[in-house]
Backbone as numpy.savetxt, mean C-alpha at the origin, in Angstrom:
# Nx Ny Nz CAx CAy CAz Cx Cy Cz
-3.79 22.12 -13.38 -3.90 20.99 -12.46 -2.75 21.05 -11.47
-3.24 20.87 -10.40 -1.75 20.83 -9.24 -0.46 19.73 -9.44
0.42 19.71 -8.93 1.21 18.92 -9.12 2.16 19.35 -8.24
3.09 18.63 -7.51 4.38 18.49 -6.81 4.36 18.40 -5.64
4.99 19.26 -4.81 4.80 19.79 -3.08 3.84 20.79 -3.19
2.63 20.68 -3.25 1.54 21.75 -3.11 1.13 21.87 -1.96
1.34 20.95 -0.80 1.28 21.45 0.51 2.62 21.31 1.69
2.57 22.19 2.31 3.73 22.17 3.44 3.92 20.70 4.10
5.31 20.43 4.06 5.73 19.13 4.67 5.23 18.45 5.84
5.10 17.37 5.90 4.53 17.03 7.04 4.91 17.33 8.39
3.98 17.56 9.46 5.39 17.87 10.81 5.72 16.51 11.34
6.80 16.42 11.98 7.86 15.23 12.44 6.97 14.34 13.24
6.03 14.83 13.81 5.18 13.80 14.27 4.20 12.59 13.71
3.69 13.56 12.66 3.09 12.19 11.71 3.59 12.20 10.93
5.07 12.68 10.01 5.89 12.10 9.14 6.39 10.84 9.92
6.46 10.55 11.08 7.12 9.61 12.04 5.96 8.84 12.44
4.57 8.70 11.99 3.31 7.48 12.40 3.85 6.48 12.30
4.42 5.99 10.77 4.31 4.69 10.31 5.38 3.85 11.68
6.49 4.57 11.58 7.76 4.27 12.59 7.35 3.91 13.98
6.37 4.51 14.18 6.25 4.70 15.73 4.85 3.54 15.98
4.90 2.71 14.94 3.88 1.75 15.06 2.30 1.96 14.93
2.22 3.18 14.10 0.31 3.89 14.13 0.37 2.73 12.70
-1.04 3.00 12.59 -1.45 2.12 11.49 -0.36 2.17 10.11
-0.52 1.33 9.49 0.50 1.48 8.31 -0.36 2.12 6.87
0.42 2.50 6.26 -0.58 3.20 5.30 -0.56 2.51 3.97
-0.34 0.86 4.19 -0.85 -0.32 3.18 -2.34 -0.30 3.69
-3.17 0.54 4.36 -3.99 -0.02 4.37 -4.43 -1.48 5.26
-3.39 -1.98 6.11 -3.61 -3.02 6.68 -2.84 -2.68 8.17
-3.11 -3.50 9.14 -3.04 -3.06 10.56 -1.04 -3.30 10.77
-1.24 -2.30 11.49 0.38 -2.22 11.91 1.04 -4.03 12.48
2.21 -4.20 12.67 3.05 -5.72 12.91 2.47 -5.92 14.29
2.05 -4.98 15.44 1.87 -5.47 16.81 0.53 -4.80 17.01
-0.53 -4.88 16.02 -2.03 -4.69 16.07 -2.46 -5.90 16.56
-3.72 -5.23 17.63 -4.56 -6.67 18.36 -5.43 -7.11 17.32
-5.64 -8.73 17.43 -6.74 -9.09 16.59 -7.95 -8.72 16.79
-9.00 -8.57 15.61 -9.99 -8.18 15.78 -11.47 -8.96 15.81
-12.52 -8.75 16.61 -13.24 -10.06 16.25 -13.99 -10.29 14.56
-14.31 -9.09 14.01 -14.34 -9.55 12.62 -12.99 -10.30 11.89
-11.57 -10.29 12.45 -11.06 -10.55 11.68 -10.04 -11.86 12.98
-10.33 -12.87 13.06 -9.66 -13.52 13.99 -8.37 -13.84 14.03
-7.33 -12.60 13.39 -6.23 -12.97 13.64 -5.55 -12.94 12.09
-4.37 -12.00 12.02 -3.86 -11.94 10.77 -3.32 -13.24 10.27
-3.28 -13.26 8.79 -2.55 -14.90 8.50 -0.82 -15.05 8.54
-0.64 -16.40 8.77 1.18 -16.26 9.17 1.67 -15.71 8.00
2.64 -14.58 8.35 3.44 -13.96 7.64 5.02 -14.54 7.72
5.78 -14.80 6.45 6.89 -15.15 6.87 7.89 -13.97 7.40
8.71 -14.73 8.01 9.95 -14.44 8.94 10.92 -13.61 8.27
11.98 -12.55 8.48 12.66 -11.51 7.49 13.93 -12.73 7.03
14.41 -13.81 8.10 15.11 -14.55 7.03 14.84 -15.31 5.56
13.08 -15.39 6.23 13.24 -16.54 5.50 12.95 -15.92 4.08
12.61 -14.57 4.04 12.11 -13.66 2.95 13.67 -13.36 2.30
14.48 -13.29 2.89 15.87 -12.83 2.47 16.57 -13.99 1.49
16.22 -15.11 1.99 16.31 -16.29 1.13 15.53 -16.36 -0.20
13.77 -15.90 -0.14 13.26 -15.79 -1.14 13.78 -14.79 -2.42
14.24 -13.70 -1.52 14.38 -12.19 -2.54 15.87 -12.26 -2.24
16.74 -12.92 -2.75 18.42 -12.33 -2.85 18.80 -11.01 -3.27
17.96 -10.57 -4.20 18.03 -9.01 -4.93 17.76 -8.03 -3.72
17.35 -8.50 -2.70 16.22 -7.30 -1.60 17.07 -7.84 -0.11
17.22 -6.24 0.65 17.89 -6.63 2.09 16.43 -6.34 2.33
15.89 -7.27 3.34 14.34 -7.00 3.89 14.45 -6.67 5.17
14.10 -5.14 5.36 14.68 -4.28 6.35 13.56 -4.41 7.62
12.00 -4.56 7.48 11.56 -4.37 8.32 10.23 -4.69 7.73
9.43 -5.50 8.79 8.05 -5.54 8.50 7.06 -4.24 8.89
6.59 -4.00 7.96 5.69 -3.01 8.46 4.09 -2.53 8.73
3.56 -3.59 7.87 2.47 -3.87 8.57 1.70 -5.18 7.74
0.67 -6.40 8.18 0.08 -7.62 7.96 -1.23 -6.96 8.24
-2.43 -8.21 7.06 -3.62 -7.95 7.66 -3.94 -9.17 6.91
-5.38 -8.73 6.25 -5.80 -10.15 5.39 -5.43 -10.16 4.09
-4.58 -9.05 3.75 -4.89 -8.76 2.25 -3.02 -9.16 1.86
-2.40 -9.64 2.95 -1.01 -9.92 3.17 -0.10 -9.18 4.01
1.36 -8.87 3.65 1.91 -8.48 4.70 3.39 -7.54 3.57
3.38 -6.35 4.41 4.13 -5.54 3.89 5.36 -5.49 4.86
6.98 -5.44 3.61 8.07 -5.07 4.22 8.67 -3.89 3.99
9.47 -3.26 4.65 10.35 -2.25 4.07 11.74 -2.94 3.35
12.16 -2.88 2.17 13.18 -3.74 1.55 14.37 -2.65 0.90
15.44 -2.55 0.76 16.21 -2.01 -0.51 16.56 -3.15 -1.48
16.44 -2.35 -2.63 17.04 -2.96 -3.69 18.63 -2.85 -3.90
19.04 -3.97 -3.61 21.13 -3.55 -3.38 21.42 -3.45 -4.42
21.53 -3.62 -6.05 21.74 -3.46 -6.92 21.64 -1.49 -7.43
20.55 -1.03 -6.87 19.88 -0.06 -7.44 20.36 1.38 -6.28
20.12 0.18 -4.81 20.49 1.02 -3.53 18.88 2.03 -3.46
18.09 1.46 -3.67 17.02 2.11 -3.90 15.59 1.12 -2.48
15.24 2.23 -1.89 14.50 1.70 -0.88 12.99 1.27 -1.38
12.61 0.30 -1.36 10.91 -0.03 -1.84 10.15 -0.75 -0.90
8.82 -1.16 -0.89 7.83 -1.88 -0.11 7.79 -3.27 -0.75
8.28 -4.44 -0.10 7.61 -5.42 -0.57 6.43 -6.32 -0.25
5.45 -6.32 -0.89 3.64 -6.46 -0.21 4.27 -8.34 -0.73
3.58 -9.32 0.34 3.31 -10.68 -0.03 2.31 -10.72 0.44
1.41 -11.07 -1.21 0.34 -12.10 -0.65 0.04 -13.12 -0.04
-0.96 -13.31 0.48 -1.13 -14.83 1.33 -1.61 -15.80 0.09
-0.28 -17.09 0.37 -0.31 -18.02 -0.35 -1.58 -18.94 -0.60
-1.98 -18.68 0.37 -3.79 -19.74 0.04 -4.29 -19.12 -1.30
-3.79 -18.20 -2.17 -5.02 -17.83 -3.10 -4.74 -18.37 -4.48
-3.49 -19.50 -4.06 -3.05 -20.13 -5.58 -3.84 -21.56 -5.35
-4.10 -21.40 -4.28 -5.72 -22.81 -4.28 -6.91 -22.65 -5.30
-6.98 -21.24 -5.41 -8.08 -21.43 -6.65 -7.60 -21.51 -7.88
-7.69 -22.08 -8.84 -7.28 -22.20 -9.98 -7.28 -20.72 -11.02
-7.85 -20.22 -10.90 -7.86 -19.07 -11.76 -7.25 -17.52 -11.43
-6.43 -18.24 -9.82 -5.86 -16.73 -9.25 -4.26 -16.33 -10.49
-3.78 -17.48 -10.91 -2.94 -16.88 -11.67 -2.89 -15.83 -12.50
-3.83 -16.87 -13.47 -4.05 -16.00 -14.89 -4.45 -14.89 -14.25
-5.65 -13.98 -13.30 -5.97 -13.25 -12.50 -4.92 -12.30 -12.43
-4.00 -12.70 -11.27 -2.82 -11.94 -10.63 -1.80 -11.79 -11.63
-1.62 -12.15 -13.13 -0.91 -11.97 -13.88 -1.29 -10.48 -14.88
-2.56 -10.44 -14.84 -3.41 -9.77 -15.56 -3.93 -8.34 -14.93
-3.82 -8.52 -13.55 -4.02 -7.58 -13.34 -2.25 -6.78 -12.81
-1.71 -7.70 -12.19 -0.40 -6.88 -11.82 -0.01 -6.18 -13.35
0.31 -6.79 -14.33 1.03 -5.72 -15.66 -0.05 -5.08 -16.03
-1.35 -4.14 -15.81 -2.24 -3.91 -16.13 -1.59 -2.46 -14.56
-1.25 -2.69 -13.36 -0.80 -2.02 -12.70 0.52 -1.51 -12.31
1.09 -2.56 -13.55 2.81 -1.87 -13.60 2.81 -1.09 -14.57
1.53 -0.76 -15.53 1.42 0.43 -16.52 0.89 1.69 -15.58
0.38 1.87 -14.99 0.25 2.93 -13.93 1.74 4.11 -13.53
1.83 4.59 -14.69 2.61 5.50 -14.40 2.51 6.50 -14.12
1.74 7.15 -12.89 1.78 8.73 -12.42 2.39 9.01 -11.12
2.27 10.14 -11.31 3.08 11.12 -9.87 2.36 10.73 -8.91
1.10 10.43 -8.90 -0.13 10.40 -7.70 -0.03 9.15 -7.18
0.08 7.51 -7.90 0.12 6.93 -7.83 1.48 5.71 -7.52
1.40 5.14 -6.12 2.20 4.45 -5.76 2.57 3.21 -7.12
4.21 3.15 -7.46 4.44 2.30 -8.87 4.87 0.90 -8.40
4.56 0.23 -9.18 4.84 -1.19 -9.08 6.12 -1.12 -9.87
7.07 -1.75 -9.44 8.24 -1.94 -9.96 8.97 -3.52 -10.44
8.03 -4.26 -9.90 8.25 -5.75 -10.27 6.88 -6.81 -9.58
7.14 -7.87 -10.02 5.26 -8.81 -9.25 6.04 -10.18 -9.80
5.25 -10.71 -8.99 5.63 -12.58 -9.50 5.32 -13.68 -8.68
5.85 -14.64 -8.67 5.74 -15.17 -7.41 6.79 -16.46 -7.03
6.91 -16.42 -5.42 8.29 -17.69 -5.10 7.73 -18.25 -4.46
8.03 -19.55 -4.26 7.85 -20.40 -3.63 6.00 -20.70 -3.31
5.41 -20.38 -4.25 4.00 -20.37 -4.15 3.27 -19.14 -3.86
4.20 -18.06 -3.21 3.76 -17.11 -2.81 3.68 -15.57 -3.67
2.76 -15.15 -4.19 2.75 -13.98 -5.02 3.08 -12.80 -4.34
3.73 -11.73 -5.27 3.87 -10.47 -4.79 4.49 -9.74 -5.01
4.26 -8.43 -5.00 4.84 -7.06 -5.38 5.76 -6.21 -5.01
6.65 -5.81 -6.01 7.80 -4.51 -5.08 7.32 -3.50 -5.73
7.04 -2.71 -4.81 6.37 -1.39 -5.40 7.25 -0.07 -4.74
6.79 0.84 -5.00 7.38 2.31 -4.92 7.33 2.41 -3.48
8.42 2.76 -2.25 8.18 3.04 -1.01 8.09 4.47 -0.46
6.91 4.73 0.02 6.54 6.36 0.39 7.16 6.25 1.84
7.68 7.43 2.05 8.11 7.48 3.36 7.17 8.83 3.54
6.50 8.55 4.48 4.99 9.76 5.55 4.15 8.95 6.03
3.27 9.13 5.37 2.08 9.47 6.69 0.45 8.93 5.71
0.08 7.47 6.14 -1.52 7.91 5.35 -2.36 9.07 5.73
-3.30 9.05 5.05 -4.16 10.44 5.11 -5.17 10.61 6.54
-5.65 9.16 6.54 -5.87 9.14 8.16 -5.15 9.77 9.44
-3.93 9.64 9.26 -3.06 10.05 10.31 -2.69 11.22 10.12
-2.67 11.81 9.35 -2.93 12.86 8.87 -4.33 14.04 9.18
-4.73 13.65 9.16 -6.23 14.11 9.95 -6.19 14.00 11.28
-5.97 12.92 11.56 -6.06 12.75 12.96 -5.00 14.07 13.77
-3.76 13.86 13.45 -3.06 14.92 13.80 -3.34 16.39 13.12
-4.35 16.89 12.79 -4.88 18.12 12.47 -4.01 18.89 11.66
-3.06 18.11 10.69 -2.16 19.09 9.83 -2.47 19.25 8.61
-3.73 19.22 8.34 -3.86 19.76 6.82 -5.25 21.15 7.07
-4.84 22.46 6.59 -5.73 23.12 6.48 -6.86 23.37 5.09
-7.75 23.86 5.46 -8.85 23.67 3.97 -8.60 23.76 2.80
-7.27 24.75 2.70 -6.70 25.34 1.19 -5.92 23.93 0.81
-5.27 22.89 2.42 -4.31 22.24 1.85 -5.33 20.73 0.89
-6.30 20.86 2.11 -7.45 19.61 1.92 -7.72 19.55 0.45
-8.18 20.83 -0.38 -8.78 20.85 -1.57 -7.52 20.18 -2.54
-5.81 20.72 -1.98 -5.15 20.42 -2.34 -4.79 19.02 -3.21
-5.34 18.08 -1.91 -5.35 16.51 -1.68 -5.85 16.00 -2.37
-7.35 16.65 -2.29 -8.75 15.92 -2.99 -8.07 16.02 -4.84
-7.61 17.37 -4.87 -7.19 17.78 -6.61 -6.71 16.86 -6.84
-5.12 16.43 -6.08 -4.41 15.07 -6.52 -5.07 13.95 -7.01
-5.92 13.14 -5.55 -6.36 12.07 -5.88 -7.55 11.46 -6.78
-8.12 12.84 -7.24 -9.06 12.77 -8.66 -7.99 12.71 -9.61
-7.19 13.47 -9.83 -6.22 13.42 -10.94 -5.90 11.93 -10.92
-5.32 11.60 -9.77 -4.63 9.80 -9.83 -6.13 9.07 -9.81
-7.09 9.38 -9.67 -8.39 8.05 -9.81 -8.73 8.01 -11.48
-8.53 9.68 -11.94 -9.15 9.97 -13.48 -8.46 9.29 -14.62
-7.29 9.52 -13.83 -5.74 8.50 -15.05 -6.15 7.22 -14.94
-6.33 6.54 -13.41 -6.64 5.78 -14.06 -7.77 4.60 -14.19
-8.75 5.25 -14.10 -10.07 5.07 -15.03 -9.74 5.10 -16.35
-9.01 6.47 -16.92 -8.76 6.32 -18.86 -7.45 5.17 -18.87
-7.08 4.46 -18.31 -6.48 3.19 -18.29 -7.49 1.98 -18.04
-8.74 2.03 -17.96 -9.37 0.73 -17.81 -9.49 0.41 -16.01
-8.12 0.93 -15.28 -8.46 0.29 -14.06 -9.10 1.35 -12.96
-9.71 0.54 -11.48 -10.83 0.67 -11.20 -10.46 0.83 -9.31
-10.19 1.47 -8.11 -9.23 1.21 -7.19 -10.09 0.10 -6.74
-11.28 0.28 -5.95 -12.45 0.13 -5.46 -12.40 -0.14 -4.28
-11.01 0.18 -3.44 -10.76 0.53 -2.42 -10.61 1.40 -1.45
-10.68 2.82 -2.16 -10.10 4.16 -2.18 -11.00 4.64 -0.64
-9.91 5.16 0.39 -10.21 5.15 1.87 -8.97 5.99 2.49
-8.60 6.53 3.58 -7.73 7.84 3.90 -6.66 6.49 3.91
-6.86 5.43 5.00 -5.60 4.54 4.86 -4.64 4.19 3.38
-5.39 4.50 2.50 -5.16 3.64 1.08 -4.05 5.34 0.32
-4.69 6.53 0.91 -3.82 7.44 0.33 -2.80 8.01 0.99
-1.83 7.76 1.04 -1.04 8.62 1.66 0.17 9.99 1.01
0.48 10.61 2.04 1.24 11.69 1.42 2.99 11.78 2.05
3.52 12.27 1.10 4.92 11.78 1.67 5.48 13.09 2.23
6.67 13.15 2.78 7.44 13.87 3.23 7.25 15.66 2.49
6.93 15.86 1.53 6.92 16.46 0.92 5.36 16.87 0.33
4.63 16.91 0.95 2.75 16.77 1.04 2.68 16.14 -0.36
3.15 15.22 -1.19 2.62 14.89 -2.02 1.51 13.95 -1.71
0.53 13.91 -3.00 -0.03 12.32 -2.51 0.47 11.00 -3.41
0.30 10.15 -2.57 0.83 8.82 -3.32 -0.54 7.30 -2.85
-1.61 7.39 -3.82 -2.17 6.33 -3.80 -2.00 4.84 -3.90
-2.34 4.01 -3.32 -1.84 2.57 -2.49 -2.63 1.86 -2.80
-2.34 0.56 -3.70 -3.28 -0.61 -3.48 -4.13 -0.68 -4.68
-4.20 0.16 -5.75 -4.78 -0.09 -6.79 -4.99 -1.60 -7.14
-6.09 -2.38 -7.59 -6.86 -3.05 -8.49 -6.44 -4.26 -6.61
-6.23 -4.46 -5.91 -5.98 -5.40 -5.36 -6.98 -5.85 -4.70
-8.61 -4.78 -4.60 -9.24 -5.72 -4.01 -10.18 -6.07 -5.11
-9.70 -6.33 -6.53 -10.62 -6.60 -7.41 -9.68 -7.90 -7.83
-8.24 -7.72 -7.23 -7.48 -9.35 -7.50 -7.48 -10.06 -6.60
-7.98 -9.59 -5.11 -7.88 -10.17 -3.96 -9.40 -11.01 -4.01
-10.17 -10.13 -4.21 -12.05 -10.46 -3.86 -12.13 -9.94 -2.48
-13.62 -9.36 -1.98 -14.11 -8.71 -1.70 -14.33 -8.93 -0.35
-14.10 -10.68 -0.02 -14.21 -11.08 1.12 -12.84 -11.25 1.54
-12.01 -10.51 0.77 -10.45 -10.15 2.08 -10.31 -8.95 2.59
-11.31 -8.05 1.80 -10.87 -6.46 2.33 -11.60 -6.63 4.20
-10.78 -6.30 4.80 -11.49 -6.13 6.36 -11.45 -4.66 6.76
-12.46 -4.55 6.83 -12.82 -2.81 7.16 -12.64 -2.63 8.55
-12.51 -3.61 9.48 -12.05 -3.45 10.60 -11.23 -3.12 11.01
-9.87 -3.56 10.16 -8.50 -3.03 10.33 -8.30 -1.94 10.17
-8.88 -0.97 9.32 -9.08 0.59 8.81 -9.62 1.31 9.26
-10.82 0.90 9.73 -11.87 1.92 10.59 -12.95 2.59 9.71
-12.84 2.16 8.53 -13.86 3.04 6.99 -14.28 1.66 6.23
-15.37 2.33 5.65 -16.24 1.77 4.86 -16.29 2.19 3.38
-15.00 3.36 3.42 -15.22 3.49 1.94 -14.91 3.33 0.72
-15.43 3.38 -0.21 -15.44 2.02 -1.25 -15.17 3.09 -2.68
């Protein structure tokens, strides 16, 4: 089975997408994306102070991309000195009564997700009403952008595909399920690895937050 840097590093151009404002590879539209008419407008995301107040443990370095499914930062952990993503959900979903138990059940169900392929959750909870995750931060390129800039050849492609069966097969024999899985959702880092994004979230989110508009795919 493959494993490590099995393909040549990314070149500086789409190792440099996310930076340069191309789509983000949460899967959700970059910080200065136009609204779309399926989707009338991302929901308010808070402000980097006011997040700095929430997370004392986290310098919250940079937003990097909002959609419907919430809003992703770039954060370090100062204790650890360790750079991660922090995803917040949008607070409307503690209106339903059963998103807890839900979002409790499925986040430690995805902080057992321990592979190479797979982006790690490193902590989940929630402040001030608002749920959400610090997870593992990839620095590259989703797979979309990746394509788009024509840097993967056929030997590297099969490469990719090997990975992300390996990270879908693990974890299926764990019970969980992506049902999101789309080029935005995989990305590969500095080092052609792949690192899959977003596991179980549109099965904790529901079905009517995923917006396929923001992505450009339909696939499921």
């Amino acid at each position: 089975k493959p494993s490590g840097p099995i393909i040549p590093a990314l070149g500086p151009q789409t190792a440099q997408g996310i930076q340069a404002g191309a789509p983000s590879p949460w899967g959700i539209q970059s910080p200065d994306a136009t609204p779309t008419a399926a989707h009338a407008g991302p929901l308010p995301v808070p402000e980097l102070p006011e997040l700095a107040a929430r997370f004392p443990n986290l310098e919250i370095l940079e937003l990097l991309g909002k959609g419907g499914m919430g809003a992703v930062y770039k954060a370090r952990q100062t204790k650890l000195d360790r750079l991660v993503a922090l995803k917040v959900l949008p607070s409307e979903f503690n209106r339903d009564p059963t998103f807890a138990e839900r979002f409790l059940r499925e986040a430690r169900a995805l902080a057992r997700l321990a592979h190479p392929n797979i982006v790690a959750v490193h902590d989940f909870g929630e402040t001030e009403g608002q749920p959400y995750f610090v997870m593992e931060f990839v620095e590259g390129a989703n797979l979309r952008l990746v394509i788009r800039g024509g840097d993967l050849a056929a030997d590297q492609t099969l490469a990719v595909v090997a990975q992300v069966c390996e990270a879908l097969q693990f974890a299926h024999d764990e019970g969980i399920i992506h049902r999101d899985i789309k080029p935005e959702n995989i990305l590969l880092d500095k080092k052609g690895r792949v690192k899959i994004a977003d596991f179980g979230l549109a099965k904790l989110l529901g079905p009517q937050r995923i917006d396929h508009s923001l992505t450009g795919t339909h696939l499921a």
